[in-house]
C-alpha positions, 0 to 999 in steps of 0.5 A, spaced: 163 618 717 158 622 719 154 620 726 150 627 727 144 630 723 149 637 723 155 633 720 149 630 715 146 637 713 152 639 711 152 634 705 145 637 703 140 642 702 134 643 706 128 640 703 124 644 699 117 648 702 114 644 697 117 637 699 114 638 706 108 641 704 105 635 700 106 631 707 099 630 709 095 626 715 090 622 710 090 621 703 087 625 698 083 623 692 089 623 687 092 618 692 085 614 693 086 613 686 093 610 686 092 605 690 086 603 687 090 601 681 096 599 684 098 592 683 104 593 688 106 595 694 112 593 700 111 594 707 117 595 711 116 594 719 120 592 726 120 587 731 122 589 739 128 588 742 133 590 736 130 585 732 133 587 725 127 592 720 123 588 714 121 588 708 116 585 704 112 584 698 106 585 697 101 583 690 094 583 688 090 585 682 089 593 682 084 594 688 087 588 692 088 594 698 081 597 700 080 603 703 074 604 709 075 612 708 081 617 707 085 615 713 084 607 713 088 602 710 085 595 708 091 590 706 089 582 705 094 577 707 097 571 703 098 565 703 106 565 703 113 562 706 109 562 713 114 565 716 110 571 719 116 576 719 112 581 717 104 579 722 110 578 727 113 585 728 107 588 727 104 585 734 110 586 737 111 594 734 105 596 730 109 602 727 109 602 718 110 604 712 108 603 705 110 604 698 105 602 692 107 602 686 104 602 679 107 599 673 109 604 667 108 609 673 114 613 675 112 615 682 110 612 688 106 613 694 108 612 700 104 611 707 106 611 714 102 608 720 099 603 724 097 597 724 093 591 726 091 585 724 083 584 723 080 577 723 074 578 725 068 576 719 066 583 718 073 584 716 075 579 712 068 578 709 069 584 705 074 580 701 069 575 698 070 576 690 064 574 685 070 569 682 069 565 689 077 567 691 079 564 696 078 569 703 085 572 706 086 569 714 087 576 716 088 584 714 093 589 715 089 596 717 093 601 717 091 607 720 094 612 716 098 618 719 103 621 714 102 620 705 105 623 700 107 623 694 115 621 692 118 624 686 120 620 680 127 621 680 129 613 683 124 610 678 126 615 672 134 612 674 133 605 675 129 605 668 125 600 671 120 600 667 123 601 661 123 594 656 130 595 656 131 594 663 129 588 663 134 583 666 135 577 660 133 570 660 137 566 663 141 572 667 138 569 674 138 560 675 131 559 678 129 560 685 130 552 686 137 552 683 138 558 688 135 555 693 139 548 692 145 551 692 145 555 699 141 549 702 143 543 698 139 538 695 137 534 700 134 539 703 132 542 697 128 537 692 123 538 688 124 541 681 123 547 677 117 544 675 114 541 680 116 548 684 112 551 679 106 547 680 106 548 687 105 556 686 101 554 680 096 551 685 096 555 691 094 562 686 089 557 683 086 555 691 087 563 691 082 564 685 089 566 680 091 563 674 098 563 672 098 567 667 094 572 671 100 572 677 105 573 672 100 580 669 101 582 678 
C-alpha cells in the first residue's frame, strides 16, 4: 500500500518541465476559445465535515459557459434532480474544479478555482437568449486560479469518440427500469414514455427541443 508521496514517486518519474510550464493563473486565447465551443464540462466540489467529494455533469449549447475576461468563469444552472449537491458544497467550500470537453476533441481543459453563486439580475441577465430560453436561477463564478491543458492520451485510450465505442442499443435498461429495479415500482411509477415526456417539457420550458439536447 503506499501511504507517502516518497513511496509514490517511487513508481513514477517526475513530471516534465513542460507538463508544469503549460499550468497558467488565467486562460489564454487557445483555452477561451475551447470553452467557447464546449458542449460539455463536470464540475467536481467538496462539502465541509468529511462530506464525501462530487461530481456533476454539466451541458449546454457551445458558449453555454461565458467568460467576463481571462480569469472569470460564468456557468448557468439548470433546471435538475434538485438535490443541489453540487450549490451546496460550494456554500459550504467554494473550492472547484472544471474539465471541459468538446466531442471528436481529444484533449480536455481543466480549470481549477473558486466560486460563488451569483443571483443578481446584472448576472443572470446576461443569460437572456433571442430564442426567449428560459433564464438560469443562478450562476457558477469561478474565479479561475489554475488552467491547463491535458494531454490526450486518457481520451485516445477509452476511444470515446470513436463510432465504435459506442455501447449498442439495448447494452443498458432505461434510467426508469434502473431506477424501478433499485427503488421498486411503487415508488418508481411513471413509464419510459412518460419519463421521456417530462424531460421533453422541461428542456422545452428551457427553450431546447428534444432533438436538439440529444446534439448536447
Amino acid at each position: 500500500m503506499i501511504t507517502s508521496t516518497a513511496d509514490l514517486r517511487r513508481l513514477y518519474p517526475q513530471a516534465s518541465p513542460r507538463s508544469r510550464a503549460k499550468q497558467l493563473d488565467h486562460l489564454d486565447e487557445t483555452m477561451q476559445r475551447f470553452i467557447a465551443h464546449a458542449p460539455f464540462c463536470m464540475l467536481a466540489s467538496a462539502g465541509v465535515q468529511g462530506a464525501l467529494v462530487d461530481a456533476s455533469p454539466r451541458g449546454g449549447l457551445p458558449g453555454f459557459v461565458q467568460l467576463t475576461d481571462a480569469r472569470t468563469l460564468l456557468i448557468p444552472d439548470a433546471t435538475g434532480n434538485n438535490r443541489l449537491d453540487t450549490l451546496e458544497n460550494l456554500i459550504d467550500d467554494p473550492r472547484i474544479g472544471v474539465l471541459f470537453l468538446i466531442p471528436g476533441v481529444n484533449e480536455v481543459l481543466r480549470v481549477n478555482g473558486r466560486a460563488a453563486l451569483r443571483d443578481e439580475a446584472e448576472f443572470v441577465e446576461r443569460f437572456a437568449k433571442a430564442e426567449a430560453r428560459k433564464l438560469p436561477a443562478l450562476l457558477i463564478e469561478v474565479a479561475v486560479q489554475e488552467a491547463y491543458l491535458h494531454c490526450p492520451k486518457a481520451l485516445m485510450r477509452s476511444q470515446l469518440w470513436d463510432e465504435s465505442a459506442r455501447a449498442a442499443p439495448g447494452t443498458f435498461p432505461s434510467m426508469n427500469a434502473m431506477l424501478k429495479a433499485q427503488l421498486g415500482p411503487t415508488i418508481v411509477t411513471e413509464t419510459d414514455a412518460e419519463a421521456a415526456a417530462r424531460y421533453a417539457a422541461q428542456l422545452a420550458d428551457e427553450g431546447l427541443s428534444v432533438a436538439t439536447a440529444q446534439q448536447d
